[in-house]
PDB file as gemmi writes it, atoms N, CA and C in Angstrom:
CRYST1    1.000    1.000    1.000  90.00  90.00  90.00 P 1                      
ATOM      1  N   UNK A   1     -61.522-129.520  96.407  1.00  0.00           N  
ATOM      2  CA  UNK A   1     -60.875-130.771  96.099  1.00  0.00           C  
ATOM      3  C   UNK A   1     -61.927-131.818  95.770  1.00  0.00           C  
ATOM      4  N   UNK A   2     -62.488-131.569  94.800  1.00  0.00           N  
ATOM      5  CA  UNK A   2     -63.730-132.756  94.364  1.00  0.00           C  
ATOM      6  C   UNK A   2     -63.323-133.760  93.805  1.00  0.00           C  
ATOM      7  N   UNK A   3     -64.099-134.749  94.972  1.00  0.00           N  
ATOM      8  CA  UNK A   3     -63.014-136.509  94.249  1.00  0.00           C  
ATOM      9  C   UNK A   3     -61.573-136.541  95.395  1.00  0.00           C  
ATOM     10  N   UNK A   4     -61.614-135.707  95.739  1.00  0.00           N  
ATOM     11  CA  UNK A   4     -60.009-136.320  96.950  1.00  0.00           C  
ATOM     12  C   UNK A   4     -60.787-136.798  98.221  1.00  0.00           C  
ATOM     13  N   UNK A   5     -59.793-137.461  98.326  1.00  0.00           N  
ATOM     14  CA  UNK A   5     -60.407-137.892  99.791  1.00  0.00           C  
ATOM     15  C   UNK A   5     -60.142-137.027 101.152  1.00  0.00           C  
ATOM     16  N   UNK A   6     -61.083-136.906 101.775  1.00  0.00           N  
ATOM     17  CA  UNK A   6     -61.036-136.094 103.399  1.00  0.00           C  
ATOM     18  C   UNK A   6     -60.205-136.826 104.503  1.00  0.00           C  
ATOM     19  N   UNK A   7     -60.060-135.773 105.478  1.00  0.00           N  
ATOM     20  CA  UNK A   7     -58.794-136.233 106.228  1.00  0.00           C  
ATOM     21  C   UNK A   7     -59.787-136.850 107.376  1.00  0.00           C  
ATOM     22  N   UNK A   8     -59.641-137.914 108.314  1.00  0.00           N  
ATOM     23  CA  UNK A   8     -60.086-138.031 109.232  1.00  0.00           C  
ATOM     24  C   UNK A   8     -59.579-136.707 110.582  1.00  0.00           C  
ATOM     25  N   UNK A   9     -60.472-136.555 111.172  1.00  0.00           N  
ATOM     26  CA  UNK A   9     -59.787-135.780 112.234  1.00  0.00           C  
ATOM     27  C   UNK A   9     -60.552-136.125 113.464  1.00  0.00           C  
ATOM     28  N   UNK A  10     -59.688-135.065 114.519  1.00  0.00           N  
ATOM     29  CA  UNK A  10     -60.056-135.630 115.798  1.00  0.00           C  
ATOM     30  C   UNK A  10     -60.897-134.452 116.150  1.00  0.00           C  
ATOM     31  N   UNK A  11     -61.838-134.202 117.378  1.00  0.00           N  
ATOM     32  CA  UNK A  11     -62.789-133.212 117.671  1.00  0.00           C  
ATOM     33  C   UNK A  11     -62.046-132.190 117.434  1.00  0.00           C  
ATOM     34  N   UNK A  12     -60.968-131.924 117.777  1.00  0.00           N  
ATOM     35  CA  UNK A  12     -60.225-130.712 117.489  1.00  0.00           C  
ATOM     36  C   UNK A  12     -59.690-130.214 116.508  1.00  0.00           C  
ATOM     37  N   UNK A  13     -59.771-131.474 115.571  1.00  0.00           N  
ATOM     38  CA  UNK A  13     -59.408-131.358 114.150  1.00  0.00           C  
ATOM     39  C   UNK A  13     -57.249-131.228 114.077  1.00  0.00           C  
ATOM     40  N   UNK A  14     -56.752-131.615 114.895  1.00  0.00           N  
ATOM     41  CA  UNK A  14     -55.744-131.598 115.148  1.00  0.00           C  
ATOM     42  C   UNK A  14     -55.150-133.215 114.644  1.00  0.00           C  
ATOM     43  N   UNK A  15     -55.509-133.877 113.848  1.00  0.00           N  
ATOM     44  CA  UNK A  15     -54.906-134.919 113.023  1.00  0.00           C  
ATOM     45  C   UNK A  15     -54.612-134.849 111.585  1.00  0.00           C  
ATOM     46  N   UNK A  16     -55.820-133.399 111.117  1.00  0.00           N  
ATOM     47  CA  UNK A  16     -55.341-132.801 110.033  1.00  0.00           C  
ATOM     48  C   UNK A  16     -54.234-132.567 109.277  1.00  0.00           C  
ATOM     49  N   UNK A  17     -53.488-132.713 108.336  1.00  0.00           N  
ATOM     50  CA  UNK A  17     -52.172-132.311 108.120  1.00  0.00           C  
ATOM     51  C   UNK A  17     -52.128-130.578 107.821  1.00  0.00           C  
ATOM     52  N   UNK A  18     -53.118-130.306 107.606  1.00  0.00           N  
ATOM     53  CA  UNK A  18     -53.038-128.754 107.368  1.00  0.00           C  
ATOM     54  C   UNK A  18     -52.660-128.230 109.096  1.00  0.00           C  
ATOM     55  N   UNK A  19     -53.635-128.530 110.168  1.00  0.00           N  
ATOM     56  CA  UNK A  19     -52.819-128.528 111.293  1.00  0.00           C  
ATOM     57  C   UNK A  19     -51.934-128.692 111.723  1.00  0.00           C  
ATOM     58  N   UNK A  20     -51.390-129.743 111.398  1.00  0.00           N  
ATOM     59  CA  UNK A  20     -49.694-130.055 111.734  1.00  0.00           C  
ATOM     60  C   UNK A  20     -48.558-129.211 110.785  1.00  0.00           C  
ATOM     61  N   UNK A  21     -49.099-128.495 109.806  1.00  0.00           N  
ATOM     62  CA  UNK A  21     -48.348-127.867 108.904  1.00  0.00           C  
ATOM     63  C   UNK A  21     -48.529-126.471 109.106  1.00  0.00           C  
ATOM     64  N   UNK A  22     -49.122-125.988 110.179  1.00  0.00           N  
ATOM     65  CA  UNK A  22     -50.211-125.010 110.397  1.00  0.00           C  
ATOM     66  C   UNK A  22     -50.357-124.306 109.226  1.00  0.00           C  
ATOM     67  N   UNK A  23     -51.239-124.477 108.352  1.00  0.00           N  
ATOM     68  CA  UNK A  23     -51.735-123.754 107.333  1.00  0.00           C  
ATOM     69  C   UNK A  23     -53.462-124.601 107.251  1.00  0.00           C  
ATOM     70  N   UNK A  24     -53.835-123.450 106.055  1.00  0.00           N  
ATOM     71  CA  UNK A  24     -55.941-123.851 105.696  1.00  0.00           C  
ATOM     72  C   UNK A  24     -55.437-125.137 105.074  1.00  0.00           C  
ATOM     73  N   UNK A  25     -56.752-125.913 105.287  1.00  0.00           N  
ATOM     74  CA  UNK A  25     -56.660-127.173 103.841  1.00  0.00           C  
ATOM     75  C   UNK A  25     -56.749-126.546 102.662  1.00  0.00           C  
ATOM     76  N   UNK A  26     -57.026-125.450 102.240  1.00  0.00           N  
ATOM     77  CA  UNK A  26     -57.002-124.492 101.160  1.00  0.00           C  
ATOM     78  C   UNK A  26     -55.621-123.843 100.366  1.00  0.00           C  
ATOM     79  N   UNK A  27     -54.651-124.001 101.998  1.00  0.00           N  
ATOM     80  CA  UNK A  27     -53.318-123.359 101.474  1.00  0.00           C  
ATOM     81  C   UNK A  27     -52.129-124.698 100.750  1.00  0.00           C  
ATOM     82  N   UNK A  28     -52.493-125.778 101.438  1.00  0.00           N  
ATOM     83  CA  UNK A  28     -51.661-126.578 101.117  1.00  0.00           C  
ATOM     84  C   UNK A  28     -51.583-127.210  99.334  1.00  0.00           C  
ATOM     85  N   UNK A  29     -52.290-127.296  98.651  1.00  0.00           N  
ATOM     86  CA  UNK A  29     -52.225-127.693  97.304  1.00  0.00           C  
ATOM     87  C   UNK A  29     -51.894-126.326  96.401  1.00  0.00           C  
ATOM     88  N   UNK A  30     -51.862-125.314  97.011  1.00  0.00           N  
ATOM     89  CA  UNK A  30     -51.940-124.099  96.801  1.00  0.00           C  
ATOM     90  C   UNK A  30     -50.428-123.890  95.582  1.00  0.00           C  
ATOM     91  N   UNK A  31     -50.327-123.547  94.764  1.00  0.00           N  
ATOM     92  CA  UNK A  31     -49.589-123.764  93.595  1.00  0.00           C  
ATOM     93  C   UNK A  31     -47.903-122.756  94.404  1.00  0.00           C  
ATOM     94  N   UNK A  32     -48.431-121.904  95.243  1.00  0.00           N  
ATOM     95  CA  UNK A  32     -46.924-121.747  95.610  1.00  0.00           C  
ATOM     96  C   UNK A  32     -46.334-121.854  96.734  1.00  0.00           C  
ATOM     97  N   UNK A  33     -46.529-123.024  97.587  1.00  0.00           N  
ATOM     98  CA  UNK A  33     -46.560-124.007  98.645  1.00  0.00           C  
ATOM     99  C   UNK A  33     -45.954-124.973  97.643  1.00  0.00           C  
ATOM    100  N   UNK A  34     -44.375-125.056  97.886  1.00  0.00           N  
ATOM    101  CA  UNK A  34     -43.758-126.174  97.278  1.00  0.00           C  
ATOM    102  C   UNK A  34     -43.048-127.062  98.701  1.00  0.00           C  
ATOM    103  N   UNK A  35     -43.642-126.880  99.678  1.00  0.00           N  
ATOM    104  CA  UNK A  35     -42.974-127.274 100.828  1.00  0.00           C  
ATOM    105  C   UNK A  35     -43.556-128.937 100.813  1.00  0.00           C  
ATOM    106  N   UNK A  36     -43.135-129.287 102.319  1.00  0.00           N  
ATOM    107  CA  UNK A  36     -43.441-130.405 102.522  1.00  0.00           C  
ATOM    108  C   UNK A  36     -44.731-130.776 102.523  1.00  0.00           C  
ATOM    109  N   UNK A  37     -45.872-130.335 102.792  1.00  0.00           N  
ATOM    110  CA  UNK A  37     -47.321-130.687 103.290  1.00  0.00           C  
ATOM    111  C   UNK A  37     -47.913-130.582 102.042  1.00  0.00           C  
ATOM    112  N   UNK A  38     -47.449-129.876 100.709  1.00  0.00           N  
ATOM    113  CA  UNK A  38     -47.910-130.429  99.490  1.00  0.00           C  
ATOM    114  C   UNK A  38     -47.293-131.712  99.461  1.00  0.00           C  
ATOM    115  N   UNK A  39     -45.988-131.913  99.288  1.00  0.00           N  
ATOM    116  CA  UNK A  39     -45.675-133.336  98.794  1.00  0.00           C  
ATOM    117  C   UNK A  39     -46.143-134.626  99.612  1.00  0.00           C  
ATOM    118  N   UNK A  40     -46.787-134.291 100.992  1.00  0.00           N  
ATOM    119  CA  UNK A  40     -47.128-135.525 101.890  1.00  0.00           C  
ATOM    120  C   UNK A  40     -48.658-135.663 100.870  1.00  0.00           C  
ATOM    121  N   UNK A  41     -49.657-134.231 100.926  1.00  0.00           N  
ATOM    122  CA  UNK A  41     -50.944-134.291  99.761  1.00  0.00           C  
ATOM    123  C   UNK A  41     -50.805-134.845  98.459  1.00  0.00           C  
ATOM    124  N   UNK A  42     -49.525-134.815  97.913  1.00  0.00           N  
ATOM    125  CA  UNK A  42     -49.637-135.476  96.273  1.00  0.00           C  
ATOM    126  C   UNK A  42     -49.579-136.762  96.549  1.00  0.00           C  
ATOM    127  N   UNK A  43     -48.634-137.154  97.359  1.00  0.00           N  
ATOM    128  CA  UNK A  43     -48.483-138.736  97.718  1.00  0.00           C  
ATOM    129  C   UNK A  43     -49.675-139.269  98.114  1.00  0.00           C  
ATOM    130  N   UNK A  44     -50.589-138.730  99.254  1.00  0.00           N  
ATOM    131  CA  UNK A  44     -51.524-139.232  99.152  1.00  0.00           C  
ATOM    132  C   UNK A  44     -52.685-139.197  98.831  1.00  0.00           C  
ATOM    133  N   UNK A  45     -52.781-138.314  97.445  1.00  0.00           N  
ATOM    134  CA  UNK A  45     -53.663-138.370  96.794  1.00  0.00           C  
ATOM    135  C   UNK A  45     -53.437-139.705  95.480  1.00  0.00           C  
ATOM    136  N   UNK A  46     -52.212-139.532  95.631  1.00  0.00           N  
ATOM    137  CA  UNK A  46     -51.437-140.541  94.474  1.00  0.00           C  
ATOM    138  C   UNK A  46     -51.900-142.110  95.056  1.00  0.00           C  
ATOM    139  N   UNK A  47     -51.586-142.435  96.109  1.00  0.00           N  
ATOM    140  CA  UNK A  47     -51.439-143.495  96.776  1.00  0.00           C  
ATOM    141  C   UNK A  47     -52.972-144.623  97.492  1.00  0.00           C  
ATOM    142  N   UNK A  48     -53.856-143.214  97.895  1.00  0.00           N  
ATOM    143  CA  UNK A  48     -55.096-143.299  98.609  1.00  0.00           C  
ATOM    144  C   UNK A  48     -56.282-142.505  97.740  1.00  0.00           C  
ATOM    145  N   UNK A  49     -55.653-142.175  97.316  1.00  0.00           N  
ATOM    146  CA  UNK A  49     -57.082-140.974  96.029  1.00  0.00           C  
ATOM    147  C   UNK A  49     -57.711-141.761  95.015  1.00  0.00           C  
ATOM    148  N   UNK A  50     -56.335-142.665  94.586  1.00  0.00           N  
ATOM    149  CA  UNK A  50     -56.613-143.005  93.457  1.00  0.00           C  
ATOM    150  C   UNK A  50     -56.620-141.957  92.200  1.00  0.00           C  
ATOM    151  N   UNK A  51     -55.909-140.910  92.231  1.00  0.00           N  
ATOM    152  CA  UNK A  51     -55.650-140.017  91.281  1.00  0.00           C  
ATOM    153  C   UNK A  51     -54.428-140.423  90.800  1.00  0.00           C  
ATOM    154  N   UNK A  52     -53.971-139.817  89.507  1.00  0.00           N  
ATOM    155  CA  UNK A  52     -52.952-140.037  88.806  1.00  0.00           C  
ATOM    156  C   UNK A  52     -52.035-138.612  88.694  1.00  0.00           C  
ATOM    157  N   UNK A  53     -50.750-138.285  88.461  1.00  0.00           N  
ATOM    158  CA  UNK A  53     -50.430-137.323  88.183  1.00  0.00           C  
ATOM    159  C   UNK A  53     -50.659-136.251  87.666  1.00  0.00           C  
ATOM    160  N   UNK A  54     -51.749-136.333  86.442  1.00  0.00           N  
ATOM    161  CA  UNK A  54     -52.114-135.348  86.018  1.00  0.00           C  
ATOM    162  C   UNK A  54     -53.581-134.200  86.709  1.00  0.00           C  
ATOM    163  N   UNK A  55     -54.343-135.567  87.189  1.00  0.00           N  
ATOM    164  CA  UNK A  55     -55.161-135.222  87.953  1.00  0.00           C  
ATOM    165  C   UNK A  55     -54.761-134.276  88.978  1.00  0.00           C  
ATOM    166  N   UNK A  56     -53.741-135.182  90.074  1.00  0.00           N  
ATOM    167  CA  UNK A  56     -53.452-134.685  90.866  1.00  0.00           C  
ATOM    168  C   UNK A  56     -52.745-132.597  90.704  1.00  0.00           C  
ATOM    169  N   UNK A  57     -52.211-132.941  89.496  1.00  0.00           N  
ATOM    170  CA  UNK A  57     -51.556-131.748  88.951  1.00  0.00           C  
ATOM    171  C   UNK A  57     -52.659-130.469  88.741  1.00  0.00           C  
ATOM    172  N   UNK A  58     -53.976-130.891  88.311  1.00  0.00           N  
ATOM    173  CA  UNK A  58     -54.802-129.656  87.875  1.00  0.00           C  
ATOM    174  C   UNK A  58     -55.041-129.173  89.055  1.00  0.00           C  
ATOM    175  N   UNK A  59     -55.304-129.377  90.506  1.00  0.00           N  
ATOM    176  CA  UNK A  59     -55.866-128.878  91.462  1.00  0.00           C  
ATOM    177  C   UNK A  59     -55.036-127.779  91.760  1.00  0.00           C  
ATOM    178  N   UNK A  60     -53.813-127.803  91.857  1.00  0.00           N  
ATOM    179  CA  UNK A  60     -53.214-126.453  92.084  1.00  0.00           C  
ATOM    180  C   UNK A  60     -52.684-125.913  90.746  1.00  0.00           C  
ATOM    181  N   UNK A  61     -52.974-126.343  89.842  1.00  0.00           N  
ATOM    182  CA  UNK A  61     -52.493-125.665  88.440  1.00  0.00           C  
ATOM    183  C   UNK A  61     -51.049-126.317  88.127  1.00  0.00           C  
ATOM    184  N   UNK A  62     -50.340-127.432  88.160  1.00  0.00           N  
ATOM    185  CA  UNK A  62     -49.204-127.932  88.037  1.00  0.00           C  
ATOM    186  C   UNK A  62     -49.145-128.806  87.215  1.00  0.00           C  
ATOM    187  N   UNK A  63     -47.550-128.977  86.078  1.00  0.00           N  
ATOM    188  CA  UNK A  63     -47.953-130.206  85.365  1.00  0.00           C  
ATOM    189  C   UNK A  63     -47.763-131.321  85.993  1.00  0.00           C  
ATOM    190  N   UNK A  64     -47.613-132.452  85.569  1.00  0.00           N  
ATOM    191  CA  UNK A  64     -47.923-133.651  85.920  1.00  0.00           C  
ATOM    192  C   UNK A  64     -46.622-134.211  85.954  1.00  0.00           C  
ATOM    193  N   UNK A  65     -45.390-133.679  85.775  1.00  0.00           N  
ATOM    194  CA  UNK A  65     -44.081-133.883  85.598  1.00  0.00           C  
ATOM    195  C   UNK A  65     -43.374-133.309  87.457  1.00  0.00           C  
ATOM    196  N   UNK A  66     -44.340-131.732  87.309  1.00  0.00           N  
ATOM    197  CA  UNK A  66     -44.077-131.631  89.001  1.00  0.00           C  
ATOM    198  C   UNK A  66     -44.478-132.371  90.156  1.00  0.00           C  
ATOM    199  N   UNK A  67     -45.341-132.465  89.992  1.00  0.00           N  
ATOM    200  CA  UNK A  67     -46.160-134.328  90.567  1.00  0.00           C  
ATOM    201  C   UNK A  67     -45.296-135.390  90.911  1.00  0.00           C  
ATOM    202  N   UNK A  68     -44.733-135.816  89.894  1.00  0.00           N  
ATOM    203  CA  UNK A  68     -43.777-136.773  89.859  1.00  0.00           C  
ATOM    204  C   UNK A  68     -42.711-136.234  90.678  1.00  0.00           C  
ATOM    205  N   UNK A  69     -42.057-135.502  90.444  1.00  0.00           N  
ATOM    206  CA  UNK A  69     -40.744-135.060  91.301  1.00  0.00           C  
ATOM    207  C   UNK A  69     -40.961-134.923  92.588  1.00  0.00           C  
ATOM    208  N   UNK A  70     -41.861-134.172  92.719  1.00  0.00           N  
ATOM    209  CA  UNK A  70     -42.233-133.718  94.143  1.00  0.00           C  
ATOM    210  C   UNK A  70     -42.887-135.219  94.791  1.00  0.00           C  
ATOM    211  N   UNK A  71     -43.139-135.811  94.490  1.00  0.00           N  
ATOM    212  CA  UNK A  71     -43.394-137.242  94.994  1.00  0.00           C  
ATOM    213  C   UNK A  71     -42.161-138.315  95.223  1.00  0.00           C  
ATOM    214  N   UNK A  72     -40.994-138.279  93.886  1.00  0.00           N  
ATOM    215  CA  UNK A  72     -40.086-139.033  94.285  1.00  0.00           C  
ATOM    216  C   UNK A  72     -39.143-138.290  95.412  1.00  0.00           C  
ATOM    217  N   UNK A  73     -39.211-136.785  95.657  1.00  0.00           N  
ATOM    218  CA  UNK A  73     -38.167-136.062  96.964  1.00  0.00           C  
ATOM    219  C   UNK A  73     -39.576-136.389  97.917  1.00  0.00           C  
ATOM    220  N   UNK A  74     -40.130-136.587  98.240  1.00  0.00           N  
ATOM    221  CA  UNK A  74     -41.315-136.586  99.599  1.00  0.00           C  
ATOM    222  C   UNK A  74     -40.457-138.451  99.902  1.00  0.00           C  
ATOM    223  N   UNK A  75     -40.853-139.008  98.768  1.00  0.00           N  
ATOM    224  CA  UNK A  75     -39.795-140.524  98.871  1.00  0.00           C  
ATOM    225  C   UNK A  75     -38.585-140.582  99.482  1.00  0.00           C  
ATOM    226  N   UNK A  76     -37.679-140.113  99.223  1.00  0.00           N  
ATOM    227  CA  UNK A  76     -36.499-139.842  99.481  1.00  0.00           C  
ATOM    228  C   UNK A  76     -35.961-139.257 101.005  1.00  0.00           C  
ATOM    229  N   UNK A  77     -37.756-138.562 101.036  1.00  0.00           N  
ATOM    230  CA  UNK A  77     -37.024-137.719 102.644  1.00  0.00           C  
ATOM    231  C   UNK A  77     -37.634-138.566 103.233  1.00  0.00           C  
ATOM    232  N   UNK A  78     -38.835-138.946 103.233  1.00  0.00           N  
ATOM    233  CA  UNK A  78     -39.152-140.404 103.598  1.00  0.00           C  
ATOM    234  C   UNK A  78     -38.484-140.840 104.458  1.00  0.00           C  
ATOM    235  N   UNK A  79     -37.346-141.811 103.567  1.00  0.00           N  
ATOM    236  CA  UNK A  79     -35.986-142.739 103.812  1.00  0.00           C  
ATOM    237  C   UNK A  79     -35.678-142.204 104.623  1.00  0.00           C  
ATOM    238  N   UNK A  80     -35.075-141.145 104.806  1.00  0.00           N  
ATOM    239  CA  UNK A  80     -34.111-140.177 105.814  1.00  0.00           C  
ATOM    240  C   UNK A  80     -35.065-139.615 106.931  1.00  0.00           C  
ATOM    241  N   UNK A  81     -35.756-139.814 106.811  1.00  0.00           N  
ATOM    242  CA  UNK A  81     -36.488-139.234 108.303  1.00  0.00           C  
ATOM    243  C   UNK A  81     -37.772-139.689 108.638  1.00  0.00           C  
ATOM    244  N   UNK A  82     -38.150-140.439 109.976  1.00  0.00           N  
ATOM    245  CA  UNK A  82     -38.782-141.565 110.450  1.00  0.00           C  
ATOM    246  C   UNK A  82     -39.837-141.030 110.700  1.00  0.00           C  
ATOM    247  N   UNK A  83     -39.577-139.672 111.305  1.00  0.00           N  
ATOM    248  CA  UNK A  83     -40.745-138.501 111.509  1.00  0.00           C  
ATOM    249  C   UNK A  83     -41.437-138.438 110.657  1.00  0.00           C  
ATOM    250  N   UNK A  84     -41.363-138.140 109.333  1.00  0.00           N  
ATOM    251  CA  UNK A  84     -42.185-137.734 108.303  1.00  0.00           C  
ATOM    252  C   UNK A  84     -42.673-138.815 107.944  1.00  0.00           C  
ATOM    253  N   UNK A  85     -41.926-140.236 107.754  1.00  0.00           N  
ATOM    254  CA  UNK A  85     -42.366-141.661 107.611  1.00  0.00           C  
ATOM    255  C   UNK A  85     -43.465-141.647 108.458  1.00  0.00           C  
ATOM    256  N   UNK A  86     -42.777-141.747 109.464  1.00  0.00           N  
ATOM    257  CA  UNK A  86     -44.296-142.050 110.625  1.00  0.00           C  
ATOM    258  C   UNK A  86     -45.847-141.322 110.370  1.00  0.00           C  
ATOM    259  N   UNK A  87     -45.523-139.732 110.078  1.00  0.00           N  
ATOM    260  CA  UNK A  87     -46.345-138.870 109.582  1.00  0.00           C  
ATOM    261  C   UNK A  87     -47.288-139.635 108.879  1.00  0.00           C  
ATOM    262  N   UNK A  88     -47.057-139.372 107.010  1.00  0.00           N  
ATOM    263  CA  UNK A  88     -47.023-140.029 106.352  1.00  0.00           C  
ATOM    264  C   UNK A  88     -48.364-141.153 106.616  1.00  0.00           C  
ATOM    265  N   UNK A  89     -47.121-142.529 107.268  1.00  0.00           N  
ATOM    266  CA  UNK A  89     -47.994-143.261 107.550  1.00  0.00           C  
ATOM    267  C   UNK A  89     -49.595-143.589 108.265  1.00  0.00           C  
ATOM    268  N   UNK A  90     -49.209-142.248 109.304  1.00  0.00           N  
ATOM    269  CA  UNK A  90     -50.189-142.317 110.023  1.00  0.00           C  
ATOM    270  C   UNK A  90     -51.636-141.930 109.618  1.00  0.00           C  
ATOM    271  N   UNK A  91     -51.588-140.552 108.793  1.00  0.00           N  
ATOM    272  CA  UNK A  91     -52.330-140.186 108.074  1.00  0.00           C  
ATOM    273  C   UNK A  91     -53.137-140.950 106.810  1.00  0.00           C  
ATOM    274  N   UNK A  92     -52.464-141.414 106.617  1.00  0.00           N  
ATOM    275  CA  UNK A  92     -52.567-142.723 105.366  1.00  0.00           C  
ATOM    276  C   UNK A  92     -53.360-143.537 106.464  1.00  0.00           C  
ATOM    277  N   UNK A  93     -53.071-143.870 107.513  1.00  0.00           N  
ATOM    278  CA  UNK A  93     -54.137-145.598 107.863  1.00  0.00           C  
ATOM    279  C   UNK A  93     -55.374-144.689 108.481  1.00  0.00           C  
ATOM    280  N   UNK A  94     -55.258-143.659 108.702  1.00  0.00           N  
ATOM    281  CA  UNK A  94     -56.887-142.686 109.295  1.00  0.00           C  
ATOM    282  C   UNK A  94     -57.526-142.508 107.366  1.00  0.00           C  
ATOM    283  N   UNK A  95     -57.039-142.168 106.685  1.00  0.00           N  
ATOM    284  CA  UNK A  95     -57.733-142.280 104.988  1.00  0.00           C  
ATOM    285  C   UNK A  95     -58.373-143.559 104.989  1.00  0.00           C  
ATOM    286  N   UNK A  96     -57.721-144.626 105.165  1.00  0.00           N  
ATOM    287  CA  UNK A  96     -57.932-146.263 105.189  1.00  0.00           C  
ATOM    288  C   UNK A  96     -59.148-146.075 105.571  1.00  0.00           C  
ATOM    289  N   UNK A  97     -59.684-145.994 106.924  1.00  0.00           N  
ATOM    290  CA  UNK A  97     -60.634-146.162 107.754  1.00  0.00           C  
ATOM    291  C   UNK A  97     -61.702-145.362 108.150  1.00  0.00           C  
ATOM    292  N   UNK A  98     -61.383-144.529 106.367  1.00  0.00           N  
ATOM    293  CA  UNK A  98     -62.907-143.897 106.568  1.00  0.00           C  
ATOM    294  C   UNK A  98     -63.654-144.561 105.792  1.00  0.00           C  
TER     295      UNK A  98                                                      
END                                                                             
C-alpha cells in the first residue's frame, strides 16, 4: 500500500482494523473481500489518504465506479449502525494523530 496511510496500533496491535476484522492487512483490499473492512479501508483511504477513487481502485485491481458504491453502502450502514459509526470513527482520529 505505497502512499496509504498506516494504522496506529496498540502493543498488541489490536486497534488494527485487520484485527478487528480478523484477517492480514494484506487480505483486506484484497479484490475478493467485498465485505465490510474493505469498505471501512476505501473510506478511509478516501477521507484520510487523500486518495481519490481511482487511486484508491488500483490497489486491489477495481474500477473507480466500485469505489464509489462501496463507499456510498459503508455510508449508509454507517447511518444504521452506531457500532460501525463508532468504528469508523475511531480509527479515523488514531490516522489523525499520527
Amino acid at each position: 500500500m505505497t502512499g496509504a496511510p498506516s494504522y496506529a496500533t496498540d502493543a498488541a496491535g489490536k486497534d488494527h482494523p485487520s484485527f478487528r476484522y480478523g484477517m492480514t492487512e494484506e487480505e483486506i483490499p484484497d479484490k475478493k473481500n467485498r465485505g465490510e473492512a474493505r469498505q471501512v479501508l476505501m473510506g478511509l483511504l478516501y477521507h484520510r489518504g487523500g486518495m481519490n477513487g481511482r487511486e484508491i481502485g488500483e490497489m486491489p485491481g477495481i474500477d473507480y465506479s466500485t469505489v464509489s458504491i462501496a463507499r456510498k453502502r459503508l455510508s449508509e450502514k454507517m447511518e444504521r449502525d452506531g457500532k460501525l459509526s463508532g468504528l469508523f470513527r475511531e480509527v479515523e482520529s488514531r490516522l489523525i494523530q499520527e
